[in-house]
C-alpha positions as CSV (number, residue, x, y, z in Angstrom):
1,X,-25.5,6.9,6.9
2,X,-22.7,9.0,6.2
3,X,-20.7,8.0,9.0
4,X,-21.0,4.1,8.2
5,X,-19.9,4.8,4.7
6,X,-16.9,6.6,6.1
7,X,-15.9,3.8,8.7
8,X,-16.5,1.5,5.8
9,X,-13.7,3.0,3.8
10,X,-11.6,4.1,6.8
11,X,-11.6,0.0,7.3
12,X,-11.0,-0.9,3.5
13,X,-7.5,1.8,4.1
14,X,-6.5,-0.1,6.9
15,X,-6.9,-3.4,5.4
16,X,-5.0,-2.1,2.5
17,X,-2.1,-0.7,4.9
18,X,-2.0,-4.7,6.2
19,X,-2.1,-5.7,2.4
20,X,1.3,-3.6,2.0
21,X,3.1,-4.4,4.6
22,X,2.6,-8.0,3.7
23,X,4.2,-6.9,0.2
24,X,6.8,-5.1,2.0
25,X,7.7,-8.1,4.5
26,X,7.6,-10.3,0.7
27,X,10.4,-8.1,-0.6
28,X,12.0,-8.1,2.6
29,X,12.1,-11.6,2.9
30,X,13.2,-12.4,-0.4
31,X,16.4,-9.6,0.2
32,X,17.2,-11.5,3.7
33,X,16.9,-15.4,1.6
34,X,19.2,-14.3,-1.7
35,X,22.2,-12.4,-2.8
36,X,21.2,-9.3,-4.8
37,X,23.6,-6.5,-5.8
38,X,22.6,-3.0,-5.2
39,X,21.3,-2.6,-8.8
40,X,18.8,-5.2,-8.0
41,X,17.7,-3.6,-4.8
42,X,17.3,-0.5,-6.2
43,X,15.0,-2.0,-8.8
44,X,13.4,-4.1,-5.8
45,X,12.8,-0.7,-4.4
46,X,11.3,0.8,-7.4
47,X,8.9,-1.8,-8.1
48,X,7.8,-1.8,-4.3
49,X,6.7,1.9,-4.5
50,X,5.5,1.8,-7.9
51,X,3.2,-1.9,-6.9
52,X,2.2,0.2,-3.8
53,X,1.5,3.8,-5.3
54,X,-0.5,1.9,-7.8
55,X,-2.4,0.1,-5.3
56,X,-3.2,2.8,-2.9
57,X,-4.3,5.6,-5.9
58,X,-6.5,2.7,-7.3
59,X,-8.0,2.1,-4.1
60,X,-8.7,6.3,-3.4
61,X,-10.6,6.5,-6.8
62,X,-12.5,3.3,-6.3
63,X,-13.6,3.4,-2.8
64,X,-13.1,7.1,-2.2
65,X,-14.3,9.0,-5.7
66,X,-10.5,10.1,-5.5
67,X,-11.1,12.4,-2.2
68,X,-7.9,12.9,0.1
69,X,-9.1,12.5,3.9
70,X,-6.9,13.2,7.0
71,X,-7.3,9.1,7.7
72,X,-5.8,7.7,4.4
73,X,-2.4,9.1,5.8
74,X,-3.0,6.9,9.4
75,X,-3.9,3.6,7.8
């Protein structure tokens, strides 16, 4: 039992890795489509780690009671 609860989550982390990238390949789309000065990508950049930090520290303490395992750095 423990083992399927831990392929569970190591599944929800890699769904969540595909659910970033997706955000990244958003922000990198829209930096490719308009003109933004480097104050604007710099703030782009900011809110892409801060949207992602938020999302991946939600998702430890939901899914994984806030424990750290060796896989959350893979996915």
């Amino acid at each position: 039992m423990l083992v399927n609860h831990q392929l569970k989550i190591f599944f929800i982390f890699i769904l969540l890795g595909i659910i970033i990238s997706f955000i990244f390949d958003i922000f990198r789309i829209l930096r490719k489509t308009y003109r933004f000065t480097n104050i604007m990508i710099y703030i782009q950049d900011i809110l892409f780690w801060l949207l992602t930090g938020i999302i991946i520290l939600h998702s430890i303490f939901t899914y994984n009671s806030g424990e750290i395992r060796l896989y959350l750095f893979f996915s």
